[in-house]
N, CA, C and O atoms as a DFTB+ gen file, in Angstrom:
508 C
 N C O
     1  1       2.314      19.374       4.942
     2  2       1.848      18.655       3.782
     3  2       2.734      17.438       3.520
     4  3       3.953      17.516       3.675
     5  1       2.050      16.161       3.070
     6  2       3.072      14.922       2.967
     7  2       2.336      14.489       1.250
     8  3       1.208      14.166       0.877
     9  1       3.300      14.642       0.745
    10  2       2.647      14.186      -0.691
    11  2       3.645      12.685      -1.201
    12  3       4.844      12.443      -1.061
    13  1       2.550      11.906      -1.811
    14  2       2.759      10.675      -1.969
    15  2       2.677      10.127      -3.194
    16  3       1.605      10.206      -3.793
    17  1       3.589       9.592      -3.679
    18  2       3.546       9.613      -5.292
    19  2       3.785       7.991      -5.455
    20  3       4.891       7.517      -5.196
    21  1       2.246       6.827      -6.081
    22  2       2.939       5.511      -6.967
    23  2       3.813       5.539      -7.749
    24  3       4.373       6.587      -8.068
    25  1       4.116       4.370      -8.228
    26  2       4.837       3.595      -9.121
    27  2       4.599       2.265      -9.033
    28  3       4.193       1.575      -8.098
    29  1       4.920       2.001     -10.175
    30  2       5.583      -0.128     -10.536
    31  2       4.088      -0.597     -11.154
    32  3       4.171      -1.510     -11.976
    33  1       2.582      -0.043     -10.842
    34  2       1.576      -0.562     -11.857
    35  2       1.543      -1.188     -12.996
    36  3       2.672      -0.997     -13.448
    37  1       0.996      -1.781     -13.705
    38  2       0.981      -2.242     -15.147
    39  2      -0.072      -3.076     -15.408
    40  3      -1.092      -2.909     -14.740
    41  1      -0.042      -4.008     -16.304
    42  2      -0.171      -5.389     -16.973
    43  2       0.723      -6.677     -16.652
    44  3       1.839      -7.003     -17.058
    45  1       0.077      -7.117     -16.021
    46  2       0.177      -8.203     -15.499
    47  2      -0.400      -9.952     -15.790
    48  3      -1.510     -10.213     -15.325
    49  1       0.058     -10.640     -16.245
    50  2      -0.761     -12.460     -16.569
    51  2      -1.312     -12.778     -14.834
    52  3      -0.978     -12.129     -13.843
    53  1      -2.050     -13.736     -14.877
    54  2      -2.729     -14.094     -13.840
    55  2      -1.290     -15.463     -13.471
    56  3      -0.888     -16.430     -14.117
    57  1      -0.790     -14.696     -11.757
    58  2       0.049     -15.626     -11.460
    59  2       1.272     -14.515     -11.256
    60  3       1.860     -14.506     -10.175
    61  1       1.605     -13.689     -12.179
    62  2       2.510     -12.712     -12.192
    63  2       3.230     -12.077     -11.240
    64  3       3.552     -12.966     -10.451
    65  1       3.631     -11.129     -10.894
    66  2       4.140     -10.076     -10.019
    67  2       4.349      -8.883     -10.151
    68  3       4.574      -8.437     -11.276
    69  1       4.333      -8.263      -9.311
    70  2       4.460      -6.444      -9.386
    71  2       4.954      -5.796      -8.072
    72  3       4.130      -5.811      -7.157
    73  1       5.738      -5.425      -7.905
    74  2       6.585      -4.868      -6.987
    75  2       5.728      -2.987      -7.136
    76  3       5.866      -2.363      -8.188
    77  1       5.094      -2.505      -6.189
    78  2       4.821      -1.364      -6.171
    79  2       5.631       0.064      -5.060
    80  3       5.954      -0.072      -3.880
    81  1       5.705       0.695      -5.479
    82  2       6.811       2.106      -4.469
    83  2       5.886       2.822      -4.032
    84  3       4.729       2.708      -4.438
    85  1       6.122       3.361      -3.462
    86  2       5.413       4.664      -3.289
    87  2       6.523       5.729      -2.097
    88  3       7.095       5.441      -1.046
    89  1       6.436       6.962      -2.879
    90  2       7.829       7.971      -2.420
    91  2       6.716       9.356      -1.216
    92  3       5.744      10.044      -1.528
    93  1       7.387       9.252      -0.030
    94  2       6.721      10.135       0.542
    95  2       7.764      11.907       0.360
    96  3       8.974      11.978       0.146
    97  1       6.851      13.030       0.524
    98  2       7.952      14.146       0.085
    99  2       8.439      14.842       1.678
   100  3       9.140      15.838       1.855
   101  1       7.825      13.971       2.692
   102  2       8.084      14.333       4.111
   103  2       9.410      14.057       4.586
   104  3       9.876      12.967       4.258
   105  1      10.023      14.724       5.202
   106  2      11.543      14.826       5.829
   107  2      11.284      13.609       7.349
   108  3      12.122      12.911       7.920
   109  1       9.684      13.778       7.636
   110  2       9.646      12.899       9.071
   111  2       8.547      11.659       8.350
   112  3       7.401      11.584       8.793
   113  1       8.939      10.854       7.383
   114  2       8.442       9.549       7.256
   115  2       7.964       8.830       8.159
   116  3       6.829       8.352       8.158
   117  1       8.936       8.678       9.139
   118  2       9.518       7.648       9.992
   119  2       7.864       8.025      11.481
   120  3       7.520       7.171      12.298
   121  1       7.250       9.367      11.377
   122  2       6.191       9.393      12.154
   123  2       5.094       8.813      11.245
   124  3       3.938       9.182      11.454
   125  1       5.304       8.087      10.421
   126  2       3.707       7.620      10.058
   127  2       3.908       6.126       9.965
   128  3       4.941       5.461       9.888
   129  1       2.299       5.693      10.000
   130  2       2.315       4.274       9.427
   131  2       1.639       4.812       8.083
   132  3       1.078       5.873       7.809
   133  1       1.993       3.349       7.167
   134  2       1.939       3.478       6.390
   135  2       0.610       2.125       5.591
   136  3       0.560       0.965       5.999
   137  1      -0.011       2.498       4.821
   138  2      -0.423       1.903       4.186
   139  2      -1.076       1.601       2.684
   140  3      -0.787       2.458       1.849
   141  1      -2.012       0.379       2.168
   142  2      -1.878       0.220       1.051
   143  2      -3.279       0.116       0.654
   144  3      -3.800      -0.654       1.460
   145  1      -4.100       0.496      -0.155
   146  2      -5.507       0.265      -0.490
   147  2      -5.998       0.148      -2.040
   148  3      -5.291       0.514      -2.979
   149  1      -7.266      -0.393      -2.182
   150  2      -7.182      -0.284      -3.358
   151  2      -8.792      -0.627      -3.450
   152  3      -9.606      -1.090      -2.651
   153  1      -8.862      -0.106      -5.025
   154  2     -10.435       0.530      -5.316
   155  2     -10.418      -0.061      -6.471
   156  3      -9.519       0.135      -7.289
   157  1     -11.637      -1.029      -6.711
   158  2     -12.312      -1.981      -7.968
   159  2     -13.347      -1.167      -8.641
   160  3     -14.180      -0.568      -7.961
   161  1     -13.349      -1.102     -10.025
   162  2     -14.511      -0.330     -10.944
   163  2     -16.107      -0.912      -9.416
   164  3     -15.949      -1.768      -8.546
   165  1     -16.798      -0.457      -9.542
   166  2     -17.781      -0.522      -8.469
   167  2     -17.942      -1.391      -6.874
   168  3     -18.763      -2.053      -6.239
   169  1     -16.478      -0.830      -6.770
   170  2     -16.766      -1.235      -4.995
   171  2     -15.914      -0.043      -4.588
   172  3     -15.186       0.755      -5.179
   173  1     -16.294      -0.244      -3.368
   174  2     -15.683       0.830      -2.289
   175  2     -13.756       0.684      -2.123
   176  3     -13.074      -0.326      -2.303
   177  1     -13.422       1.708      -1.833
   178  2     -12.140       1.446      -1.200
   179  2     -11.493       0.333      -0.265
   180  3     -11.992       0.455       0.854
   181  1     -10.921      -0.309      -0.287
   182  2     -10.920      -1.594       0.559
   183  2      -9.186      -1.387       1.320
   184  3      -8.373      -0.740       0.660
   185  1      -8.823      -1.876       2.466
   186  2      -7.202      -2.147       3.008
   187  2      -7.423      -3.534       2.187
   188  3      -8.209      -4.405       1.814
   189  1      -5.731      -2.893       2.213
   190  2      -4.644      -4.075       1.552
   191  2      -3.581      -4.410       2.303
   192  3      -3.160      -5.554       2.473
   193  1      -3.148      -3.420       2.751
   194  2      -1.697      -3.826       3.682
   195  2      -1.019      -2.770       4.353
   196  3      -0.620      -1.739       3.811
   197  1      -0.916      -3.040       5.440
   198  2      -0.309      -1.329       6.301
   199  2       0.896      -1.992       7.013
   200  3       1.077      -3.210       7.020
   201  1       1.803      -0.975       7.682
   202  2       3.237      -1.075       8.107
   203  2       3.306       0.183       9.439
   204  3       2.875       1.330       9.328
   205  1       3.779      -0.242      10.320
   206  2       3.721       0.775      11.665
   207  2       5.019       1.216      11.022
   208  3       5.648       0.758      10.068
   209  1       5.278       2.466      12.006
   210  2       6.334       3.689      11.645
   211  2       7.197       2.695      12.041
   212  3       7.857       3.589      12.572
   213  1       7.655       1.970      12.224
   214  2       8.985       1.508      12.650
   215  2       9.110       0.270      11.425
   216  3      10.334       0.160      11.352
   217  1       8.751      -0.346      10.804
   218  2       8.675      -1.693      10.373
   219  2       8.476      -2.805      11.045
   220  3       8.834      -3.852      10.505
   221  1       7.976      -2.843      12.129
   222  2       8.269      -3.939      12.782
   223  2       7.056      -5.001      13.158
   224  3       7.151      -6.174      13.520
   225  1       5.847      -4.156      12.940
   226  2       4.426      -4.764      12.478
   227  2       3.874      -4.527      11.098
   228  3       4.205      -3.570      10.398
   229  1       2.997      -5.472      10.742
   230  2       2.506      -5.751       9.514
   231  2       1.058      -6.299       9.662
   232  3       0.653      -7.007      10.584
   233  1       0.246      -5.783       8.439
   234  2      -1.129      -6.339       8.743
   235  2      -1.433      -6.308       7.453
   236  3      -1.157      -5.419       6.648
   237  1      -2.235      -7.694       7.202
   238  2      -2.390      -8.015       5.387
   239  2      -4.020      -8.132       5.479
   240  3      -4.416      -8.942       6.318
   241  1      -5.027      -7.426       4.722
   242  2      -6.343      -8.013       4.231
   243  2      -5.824      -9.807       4.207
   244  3      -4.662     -10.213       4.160
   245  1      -7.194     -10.712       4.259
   246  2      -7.030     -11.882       4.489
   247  2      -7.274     -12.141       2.850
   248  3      -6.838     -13.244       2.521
   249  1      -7.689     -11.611       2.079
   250  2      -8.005     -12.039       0.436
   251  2      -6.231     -11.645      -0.272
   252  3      -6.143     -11.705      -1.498
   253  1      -4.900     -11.258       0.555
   254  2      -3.681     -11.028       0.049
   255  2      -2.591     -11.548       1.266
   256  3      -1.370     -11.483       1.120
   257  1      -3.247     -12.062       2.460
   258  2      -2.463     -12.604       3.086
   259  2      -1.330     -13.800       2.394
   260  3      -1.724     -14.540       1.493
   261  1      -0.303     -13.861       2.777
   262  2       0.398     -14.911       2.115
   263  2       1.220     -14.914       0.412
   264  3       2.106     -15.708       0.096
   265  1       0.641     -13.806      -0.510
   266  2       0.545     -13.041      -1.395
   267  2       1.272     -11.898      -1.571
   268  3       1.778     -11.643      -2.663
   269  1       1.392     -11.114      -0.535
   270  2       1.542      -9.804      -0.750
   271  2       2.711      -9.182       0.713
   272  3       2.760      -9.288       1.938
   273  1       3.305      -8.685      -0.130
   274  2       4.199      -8.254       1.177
   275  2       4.409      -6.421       1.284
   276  3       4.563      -5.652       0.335
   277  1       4.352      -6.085       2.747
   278  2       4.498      -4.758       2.474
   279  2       6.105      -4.177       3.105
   280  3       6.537      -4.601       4.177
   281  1       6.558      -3.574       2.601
   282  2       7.894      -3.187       3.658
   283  2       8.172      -1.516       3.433
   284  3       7.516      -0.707       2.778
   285  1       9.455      -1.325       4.272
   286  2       9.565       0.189       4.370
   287  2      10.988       0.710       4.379
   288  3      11.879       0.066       4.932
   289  1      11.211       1.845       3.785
   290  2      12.216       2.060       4.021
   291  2      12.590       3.561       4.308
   292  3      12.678       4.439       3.449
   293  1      12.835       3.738       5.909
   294  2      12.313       5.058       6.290
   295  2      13.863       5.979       5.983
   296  3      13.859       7.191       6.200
   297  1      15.080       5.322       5.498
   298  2      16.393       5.799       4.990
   299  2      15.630       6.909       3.368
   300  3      16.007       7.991       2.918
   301  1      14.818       6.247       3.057
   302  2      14.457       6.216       1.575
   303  2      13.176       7.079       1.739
   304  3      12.938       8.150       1.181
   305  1      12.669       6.631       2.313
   306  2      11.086       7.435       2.538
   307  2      10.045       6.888       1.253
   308  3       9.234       7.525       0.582
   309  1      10.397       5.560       1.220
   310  2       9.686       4.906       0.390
   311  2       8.686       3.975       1.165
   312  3       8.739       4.054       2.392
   313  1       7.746       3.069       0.591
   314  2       7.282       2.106       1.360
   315  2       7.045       0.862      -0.019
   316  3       7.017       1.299      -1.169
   317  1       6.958       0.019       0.119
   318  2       6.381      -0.972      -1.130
   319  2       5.497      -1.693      -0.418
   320  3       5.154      -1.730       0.763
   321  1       5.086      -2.496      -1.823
   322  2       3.825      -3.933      -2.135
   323  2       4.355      -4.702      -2.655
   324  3       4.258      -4.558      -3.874
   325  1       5.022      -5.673      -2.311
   326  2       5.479      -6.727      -3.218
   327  2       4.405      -7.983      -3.207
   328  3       4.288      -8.673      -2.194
   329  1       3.604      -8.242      -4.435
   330  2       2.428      -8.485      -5.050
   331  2       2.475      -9.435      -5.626
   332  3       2.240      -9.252      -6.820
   333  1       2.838     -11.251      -5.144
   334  2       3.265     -11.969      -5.994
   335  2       1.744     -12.680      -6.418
   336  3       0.729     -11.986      -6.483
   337  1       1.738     -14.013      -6.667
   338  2       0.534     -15.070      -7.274
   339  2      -0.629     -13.894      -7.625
   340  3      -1.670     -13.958      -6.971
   341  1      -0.506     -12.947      -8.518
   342  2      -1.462     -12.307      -9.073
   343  2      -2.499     -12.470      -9.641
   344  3      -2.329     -12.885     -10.787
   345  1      -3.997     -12.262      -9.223
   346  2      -5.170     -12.631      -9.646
   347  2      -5.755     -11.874      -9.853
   348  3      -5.793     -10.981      -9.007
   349  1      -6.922     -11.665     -11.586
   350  2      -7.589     -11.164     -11.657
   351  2      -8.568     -10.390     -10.690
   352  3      -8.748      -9.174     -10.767
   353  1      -8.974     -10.936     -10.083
   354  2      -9.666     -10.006      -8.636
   355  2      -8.708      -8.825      -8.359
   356  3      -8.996      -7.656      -8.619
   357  1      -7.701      -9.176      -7.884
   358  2      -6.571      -7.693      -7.442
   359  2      -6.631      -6.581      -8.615
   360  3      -6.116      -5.463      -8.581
   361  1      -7.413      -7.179      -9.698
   362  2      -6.829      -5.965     -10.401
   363  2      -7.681      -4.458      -9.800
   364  3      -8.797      -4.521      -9.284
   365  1      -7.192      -3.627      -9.918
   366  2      -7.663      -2.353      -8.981
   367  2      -6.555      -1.588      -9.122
   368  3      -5.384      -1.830      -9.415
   369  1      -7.491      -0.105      -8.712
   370  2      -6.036       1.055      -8.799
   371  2      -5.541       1.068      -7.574
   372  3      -6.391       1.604      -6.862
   373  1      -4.236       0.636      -6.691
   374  2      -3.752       0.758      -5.945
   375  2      -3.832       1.956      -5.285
   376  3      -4.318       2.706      -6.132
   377  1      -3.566       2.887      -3.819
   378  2      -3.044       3.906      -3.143
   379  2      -2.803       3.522      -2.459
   380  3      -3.342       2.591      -1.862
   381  1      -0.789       4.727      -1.983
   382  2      -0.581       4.653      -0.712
   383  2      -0.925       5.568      -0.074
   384  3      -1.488       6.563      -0.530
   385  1      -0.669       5.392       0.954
   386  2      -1.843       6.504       2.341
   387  2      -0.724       6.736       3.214
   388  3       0.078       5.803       3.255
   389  1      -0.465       7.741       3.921
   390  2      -0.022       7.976       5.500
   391  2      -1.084       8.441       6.788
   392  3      -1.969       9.281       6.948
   393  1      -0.294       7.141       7.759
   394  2      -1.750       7.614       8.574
   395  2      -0.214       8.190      10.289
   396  3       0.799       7.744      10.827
   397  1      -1.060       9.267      10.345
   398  2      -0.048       9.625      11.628
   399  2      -0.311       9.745      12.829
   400  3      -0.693      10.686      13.525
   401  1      -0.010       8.441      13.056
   402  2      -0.446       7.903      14.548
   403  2       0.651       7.787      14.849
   404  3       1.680       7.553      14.216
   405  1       0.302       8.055      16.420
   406  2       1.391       8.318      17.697
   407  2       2.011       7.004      17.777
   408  3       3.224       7.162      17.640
   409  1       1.785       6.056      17.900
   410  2       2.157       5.316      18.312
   411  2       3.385       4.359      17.215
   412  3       3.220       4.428      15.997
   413  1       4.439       3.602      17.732
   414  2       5.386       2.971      17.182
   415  2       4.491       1.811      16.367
   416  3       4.660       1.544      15.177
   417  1       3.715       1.310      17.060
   418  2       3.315      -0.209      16.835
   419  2       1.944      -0.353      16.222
   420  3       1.462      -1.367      15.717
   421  1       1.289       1.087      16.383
   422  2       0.051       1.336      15.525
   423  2      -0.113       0.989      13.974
   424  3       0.612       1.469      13.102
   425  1      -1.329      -0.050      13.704
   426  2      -1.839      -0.461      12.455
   427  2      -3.063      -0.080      12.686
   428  3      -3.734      -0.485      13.635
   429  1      -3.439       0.725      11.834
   430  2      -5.007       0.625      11.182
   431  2      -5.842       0.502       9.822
   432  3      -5.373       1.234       8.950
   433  1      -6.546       0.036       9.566
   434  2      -7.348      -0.558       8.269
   435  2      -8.282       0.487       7.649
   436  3      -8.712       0.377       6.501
   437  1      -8.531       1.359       8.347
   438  2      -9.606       2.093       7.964
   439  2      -9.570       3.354       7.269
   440  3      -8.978       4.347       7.692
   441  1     -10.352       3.278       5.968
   442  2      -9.302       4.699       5.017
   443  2      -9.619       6.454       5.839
   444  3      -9.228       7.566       5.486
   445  1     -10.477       6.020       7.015
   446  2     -10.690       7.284       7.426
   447  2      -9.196       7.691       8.634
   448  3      -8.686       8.667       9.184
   449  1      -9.086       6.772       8.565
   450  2      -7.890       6.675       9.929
   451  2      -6.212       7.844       8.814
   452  3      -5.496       8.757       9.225
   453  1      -6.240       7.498       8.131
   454  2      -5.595       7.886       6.771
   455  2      -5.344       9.507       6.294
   456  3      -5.754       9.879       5.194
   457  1      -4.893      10.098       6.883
   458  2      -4.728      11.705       6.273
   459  2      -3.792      11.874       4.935
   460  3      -3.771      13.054       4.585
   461  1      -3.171      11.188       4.266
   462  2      -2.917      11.539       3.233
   463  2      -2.700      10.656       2.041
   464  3      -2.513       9.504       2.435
   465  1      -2.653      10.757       0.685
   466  2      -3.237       9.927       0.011
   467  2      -2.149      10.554      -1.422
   468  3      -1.780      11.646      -1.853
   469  1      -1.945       8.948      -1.798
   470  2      -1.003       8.904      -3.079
   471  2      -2.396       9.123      -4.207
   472  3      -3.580       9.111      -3.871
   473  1      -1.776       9.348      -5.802
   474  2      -2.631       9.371      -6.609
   475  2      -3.121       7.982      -7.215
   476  3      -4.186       7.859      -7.819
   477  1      -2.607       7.397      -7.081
   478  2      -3.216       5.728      -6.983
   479  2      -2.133       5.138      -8.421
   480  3      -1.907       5.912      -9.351
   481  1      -1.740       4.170      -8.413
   482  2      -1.407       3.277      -9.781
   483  2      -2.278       1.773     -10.168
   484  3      -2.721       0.895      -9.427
   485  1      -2.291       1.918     -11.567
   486  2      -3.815       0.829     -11.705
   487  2      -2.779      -0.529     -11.938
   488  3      -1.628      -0.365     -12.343
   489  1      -3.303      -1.800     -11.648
   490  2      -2.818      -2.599     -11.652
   491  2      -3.690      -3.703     -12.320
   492  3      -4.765      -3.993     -11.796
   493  1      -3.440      -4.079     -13.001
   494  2      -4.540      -4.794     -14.045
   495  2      -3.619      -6.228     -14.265
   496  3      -2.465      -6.266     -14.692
   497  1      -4.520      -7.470     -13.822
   498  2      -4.164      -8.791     -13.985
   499  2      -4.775      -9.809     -15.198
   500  3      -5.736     -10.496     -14.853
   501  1      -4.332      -9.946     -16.476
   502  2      -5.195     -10.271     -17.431
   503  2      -5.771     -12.003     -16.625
   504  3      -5.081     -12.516     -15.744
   505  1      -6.622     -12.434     -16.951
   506  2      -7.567     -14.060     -16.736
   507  2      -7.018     -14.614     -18.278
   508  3      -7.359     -15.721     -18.694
C-alpha cells in the first residue's frame, strides 16, 4: 500500500503562486514516477506534470508548460508543484498519483497508467 497525502492548496489572485507537497507513506519512493493531475467542476481528470523515479525527466501538460514546475525529493519522499503565473482556468482540485513503472526514465500522462492516488487539494485562483 502507498498512501499519498496533499498540501499547500488555497486561495490564490490571478498571477499568484502556490507551491504544492505531496508526502508518500512508502519506504521505496524512489520506485515510482510520480505525478500531478487535476479535475475542473465538469471535466474529466486531466495530467499536469509527472517526474521519473530518479528526477531526471520531466513532462508538463502544454496549458502549464513554462508555469509550473514539478520536482522530487526521494531523501523526503515528497514530490511538489511549484505553480507560478496563476490563472483562473487552473483552478481545480489538484492529485498526486504514483505510477510504478520499471523503468528509471519512464513518464506517463495517463491517469490509468497511475495505481495510487492522493486525496486531492483544491486550488482556487480568484479573476
Amino acid at each position: 500500500q502507498v498512501g499519498l497525502v496533499e498540501s499547500g492548496g488555497g486561495l490564490v489572485q490571478d498571477g499568484g503562486s502556490l507551491r504544492l507537497s505531496c508526502a508518500a507513506s512508502t519506504l521505496r519512493f524512489s520506485s515510482y514516477a510520480m505525478g500531478w493531475f487535476r479535475q475542473a467542476p465538469g471535466k474529466e481528470r486531466e495530467f499536469v506534470a509527472a517526474i521519473s523515479r530518479s528526477g531526471s525527466t520531466t513532462r508538463y501538460a502544454d496549458s502549464v508548460k513554462g508555469r509550473f514546475t514539478i520536482s522530487r525529493d526521494n531523501a523526503k519522499n515528497t514530490v511538489y508543484l511549484q505553480m507560478n503565473s496563476l490563472k483562473p482556468e487552473d483552478t481545480a482540485v489538484y492529485y498526486c498519483a504514483a505510477d510504478p513503472s520499471f523503468g528509471l526514465h519512464v513518464i506517463r500522462v495517463l491517469t490509468t497508467n497511475y495505481d495510487y492516488w492522493g486525496q486531492g487539494t483544491q486550488v482556487t485562483v480568484s479573476s
